[in-house]
ZAVEX-694903 format. One record per residue (C-alpha): residue number from 1; residue in three letters; z, x, y. Coordinates in Angstrom, 3 decimals. Each point is the difference from the previous one (the first is absolute). Example, Ala and Ser with C-alpha at 12.3 -4.5 7.8 and 13.67 -1.06 7.14 Angstrom:
<marlos>
@k:1 | r:ALA | w:7.800 | u:12.300 | v:-4.500
@k:2 | r:SER | w:-0.660 | u:1.370 | v:3.440
</marlos>
This chain:
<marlos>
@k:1 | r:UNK | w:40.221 | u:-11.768 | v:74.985
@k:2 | r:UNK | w:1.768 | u:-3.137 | v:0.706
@k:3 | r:UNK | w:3.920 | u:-0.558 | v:0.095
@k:4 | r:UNK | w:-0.102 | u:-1.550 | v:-3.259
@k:5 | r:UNK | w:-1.839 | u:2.529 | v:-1.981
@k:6 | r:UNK | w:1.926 | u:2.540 | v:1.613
@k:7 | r:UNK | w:3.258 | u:-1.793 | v:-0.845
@k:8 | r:UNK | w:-0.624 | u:-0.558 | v:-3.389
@k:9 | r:UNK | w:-1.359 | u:3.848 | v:-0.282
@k:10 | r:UNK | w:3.596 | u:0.484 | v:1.049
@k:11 | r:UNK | w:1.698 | u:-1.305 | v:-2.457
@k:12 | r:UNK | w:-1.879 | u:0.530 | v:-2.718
@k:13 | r:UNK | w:0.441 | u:3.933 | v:0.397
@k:14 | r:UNK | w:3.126 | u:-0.668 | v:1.315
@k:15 | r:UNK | w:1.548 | u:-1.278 | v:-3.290
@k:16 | r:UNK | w:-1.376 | u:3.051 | v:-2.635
@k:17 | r:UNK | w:0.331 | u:2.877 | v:2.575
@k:18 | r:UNK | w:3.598 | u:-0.841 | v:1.063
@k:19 | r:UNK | w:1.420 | u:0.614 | v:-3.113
@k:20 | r:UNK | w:-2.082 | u:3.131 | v:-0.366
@k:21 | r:UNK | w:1.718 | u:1.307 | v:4.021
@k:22 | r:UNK | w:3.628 | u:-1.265 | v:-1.279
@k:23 | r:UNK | w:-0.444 | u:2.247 | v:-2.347
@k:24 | r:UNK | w:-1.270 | u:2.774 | v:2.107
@k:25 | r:UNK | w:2.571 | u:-0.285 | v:2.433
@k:26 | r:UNK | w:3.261 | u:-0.951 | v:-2.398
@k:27 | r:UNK | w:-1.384 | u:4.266 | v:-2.048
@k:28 | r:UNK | w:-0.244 | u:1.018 | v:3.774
@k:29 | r:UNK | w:3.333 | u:-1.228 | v:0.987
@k:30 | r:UNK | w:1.730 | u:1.461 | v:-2.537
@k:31 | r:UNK | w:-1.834 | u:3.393 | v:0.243
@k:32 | r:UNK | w:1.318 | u:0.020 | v:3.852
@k:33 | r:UNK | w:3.863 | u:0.109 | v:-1.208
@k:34 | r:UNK | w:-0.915 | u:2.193 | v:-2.611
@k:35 | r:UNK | w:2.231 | u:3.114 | v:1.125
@k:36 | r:UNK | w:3.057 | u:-2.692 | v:0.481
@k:37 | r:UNK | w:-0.526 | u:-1.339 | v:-3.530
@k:38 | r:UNK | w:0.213 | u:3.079 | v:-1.367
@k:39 | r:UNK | w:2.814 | u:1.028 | v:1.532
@k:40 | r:UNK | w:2.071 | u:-3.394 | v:-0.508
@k:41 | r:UNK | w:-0.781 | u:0.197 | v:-3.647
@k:42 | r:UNK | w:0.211 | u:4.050 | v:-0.179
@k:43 | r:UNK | w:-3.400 | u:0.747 | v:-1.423
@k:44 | r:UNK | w:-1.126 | u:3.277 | v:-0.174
@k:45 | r:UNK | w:-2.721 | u:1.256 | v:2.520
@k:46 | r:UNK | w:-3.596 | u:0.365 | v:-1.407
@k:47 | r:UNK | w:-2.244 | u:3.101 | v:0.636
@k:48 | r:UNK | w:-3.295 | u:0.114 | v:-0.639
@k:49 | r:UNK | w:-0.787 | u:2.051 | v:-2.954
@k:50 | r:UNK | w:-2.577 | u:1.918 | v:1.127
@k:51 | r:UNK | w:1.588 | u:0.700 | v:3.657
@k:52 | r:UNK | w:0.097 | u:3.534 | v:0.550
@k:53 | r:UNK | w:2.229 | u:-0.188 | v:2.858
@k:54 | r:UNK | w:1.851 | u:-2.959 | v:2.341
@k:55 | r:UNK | w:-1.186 | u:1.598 | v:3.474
@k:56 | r:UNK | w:-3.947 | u:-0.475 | v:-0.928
@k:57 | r:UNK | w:-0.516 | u:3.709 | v:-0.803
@k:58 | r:UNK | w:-3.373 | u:-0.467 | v:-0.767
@k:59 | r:UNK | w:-1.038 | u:4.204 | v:-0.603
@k:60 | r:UNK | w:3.466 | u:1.726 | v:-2.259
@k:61 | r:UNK | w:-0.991 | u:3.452 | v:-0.226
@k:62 | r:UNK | w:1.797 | u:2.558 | v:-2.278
@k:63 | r:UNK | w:3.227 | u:0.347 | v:0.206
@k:64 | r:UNK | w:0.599 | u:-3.435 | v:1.909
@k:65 | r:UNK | w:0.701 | u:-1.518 | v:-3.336
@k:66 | r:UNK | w:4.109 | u:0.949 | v:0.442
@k:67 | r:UNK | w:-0.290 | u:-1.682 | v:3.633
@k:68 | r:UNK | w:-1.925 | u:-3.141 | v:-1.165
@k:69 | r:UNK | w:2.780 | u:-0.257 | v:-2.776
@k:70 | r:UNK | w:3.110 | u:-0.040 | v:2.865
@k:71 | r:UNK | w:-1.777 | u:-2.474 | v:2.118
@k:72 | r:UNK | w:-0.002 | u:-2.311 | v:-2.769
@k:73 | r:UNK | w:3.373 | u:0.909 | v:-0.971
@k:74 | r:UNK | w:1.003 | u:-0.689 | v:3.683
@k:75 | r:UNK | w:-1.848 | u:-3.498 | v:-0.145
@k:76 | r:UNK | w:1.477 | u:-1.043 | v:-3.160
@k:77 | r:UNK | w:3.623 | u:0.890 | v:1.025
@k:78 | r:UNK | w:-0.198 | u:-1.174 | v:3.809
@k:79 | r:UNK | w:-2.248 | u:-3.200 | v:-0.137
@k:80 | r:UNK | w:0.484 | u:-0.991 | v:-3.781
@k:81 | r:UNK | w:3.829 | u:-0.460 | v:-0.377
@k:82 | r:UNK | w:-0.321 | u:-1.606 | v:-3.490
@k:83 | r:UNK | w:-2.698 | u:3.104 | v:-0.924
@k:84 | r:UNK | w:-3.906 | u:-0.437 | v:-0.512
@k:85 | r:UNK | w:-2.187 | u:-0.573 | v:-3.418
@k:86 | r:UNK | w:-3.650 | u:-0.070 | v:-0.285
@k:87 | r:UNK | w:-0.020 | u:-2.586 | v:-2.243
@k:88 | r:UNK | w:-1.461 | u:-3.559 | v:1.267
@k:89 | r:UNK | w:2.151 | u:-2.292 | v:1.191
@k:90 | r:UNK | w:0.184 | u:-3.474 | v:0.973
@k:91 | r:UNK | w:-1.598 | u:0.450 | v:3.940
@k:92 | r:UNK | w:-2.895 | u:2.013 | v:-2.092
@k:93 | r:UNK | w:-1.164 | u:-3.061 | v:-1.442
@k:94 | r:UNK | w:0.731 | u:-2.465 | v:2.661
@k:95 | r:UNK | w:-2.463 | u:1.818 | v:2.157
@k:96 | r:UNK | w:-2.704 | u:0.113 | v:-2.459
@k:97 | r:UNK | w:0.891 | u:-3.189 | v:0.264
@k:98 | r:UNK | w:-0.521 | u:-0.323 | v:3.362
@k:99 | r:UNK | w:-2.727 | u:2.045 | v:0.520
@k:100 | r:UNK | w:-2.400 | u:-1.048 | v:-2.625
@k:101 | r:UNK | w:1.575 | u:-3.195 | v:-1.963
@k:102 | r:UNK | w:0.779 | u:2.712 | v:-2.820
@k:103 | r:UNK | w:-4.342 | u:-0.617 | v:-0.767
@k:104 | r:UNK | w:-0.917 | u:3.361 | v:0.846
@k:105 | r:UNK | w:-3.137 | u:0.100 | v:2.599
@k:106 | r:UNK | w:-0.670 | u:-4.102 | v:-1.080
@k:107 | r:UNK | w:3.070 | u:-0.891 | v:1.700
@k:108 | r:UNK | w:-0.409 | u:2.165 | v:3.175
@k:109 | r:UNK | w:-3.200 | u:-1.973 | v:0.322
@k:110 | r:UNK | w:2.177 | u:-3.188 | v:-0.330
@k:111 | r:UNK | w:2.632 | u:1.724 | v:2.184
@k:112 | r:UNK | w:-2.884 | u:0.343 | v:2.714
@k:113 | r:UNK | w:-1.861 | u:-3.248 | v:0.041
@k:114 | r:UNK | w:3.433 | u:-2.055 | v:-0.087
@k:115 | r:UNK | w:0.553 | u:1.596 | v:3.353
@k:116 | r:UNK | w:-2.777 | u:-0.072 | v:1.487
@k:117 | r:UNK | w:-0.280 | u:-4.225 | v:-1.029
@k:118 | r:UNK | w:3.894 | u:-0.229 | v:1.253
@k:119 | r:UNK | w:-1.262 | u:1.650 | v:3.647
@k:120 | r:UNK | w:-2.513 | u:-2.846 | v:-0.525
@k:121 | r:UNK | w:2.481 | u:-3.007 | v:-0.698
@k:122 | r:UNK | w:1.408 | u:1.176 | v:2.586
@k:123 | r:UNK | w:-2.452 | u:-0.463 | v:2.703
@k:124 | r:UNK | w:-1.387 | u:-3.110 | v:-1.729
@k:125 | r:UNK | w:3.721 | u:-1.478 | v:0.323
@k:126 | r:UNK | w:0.027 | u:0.478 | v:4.096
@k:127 | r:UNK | w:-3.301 | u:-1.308 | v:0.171
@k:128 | r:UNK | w:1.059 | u:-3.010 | v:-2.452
@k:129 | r:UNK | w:3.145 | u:-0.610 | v:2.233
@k:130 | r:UNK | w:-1.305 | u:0.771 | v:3.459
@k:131 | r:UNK | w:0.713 | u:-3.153 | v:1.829
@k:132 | r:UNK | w:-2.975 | u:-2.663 | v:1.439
@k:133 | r:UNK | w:1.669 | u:-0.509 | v:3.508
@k:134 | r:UNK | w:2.820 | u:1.576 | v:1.899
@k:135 | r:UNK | w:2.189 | u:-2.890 | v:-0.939
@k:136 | r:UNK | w:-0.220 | u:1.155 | v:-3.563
@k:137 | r:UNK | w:1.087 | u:3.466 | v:0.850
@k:138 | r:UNK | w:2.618 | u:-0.994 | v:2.036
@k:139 | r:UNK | w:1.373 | u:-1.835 | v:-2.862
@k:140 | r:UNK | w:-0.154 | u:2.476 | v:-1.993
@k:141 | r:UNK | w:1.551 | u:2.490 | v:1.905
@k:142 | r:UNK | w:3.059 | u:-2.380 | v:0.953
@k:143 | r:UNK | w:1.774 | u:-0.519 | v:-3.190
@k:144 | r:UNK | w:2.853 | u:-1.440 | v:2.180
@k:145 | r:UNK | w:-0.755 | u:-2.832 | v:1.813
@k:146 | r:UNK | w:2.796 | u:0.216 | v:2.536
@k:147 | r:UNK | w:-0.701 | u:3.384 | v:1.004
@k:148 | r:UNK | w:-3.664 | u:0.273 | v:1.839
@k:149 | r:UNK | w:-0.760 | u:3.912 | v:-0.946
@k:150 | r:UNK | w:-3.798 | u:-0.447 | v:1.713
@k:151 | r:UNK | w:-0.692 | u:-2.880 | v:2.312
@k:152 | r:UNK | w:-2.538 | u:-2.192 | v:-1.856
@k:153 | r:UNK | w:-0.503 | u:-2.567 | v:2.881
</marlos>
């Protein structure tokens, strides 16, 4: 592949796929604060539905039911100040969002080739900029003129 080809290649998936990561990364952003938005704006905690129990008490056995019950009354009370629901909330659909475009399987297949081309744009873009002599990458690793970082003589 030449320099050109691989520069335009570049762009060109550069362009469609970038809005397509901004997205990706703007749903995962705000799924990383999550706990702090909730608590800023007092939502209530959400618990799965069909979670028998907060520890990961995979087996209950009879008679645990009473148990199961307090740990979840312990969660809710102790972690949850503003109490839980197991209705969807907002975060629910932001990481649909963000882990399938809200497109079911479709967009976990976009999901997984937009990331896999982005790794690519990536290593296409050192390749594009990699310098032709070490006066280029001098220069371009001295933005300050006054200040010699490497010596390029």
């Amino acid at each position: 592949m030449t320099k050109k080809f691989l520069l335009k290649l570049h762009l060109y998936l550069s362009l469609p796929l970038g809005v397509v990561i901004m997205l990706i990364c703007l749903s995962g952003a705000t799924l990383v604060f999550k706990n702090e938005i909730r608590n800023a704006l007092e939502m209530p905690k959400v618990i799965a539905p069909h979670a028998k129990s907060i520890k990961g008490d995979h087996d209950i056995k009879a008679g645990d039911e009473e148990r199961v019950g307090k740990t979840i009354g312990k969660f809710s009370s102790k972690d949850a100040p503003y109490g839980t629901t197991t209705k969807r909330d907002f975060f629910s659909y932001v990481t649909k969002f963000h882990t399938s475009l809200m497109m079911g399987p479709v967009g976990k297949l976009i999901i997984t080739y937009t990331t896999l081309l982005f790794v690519f744009i990536l290593i296409s873009g050192i390749f594009v900029l990699l310098p032709k002599d070490r006066k280029q990458l001098c220069q371009r690793f001295n933005p300050n003129r006054s200040l010699e970082i490497f010596s390029c003589k």
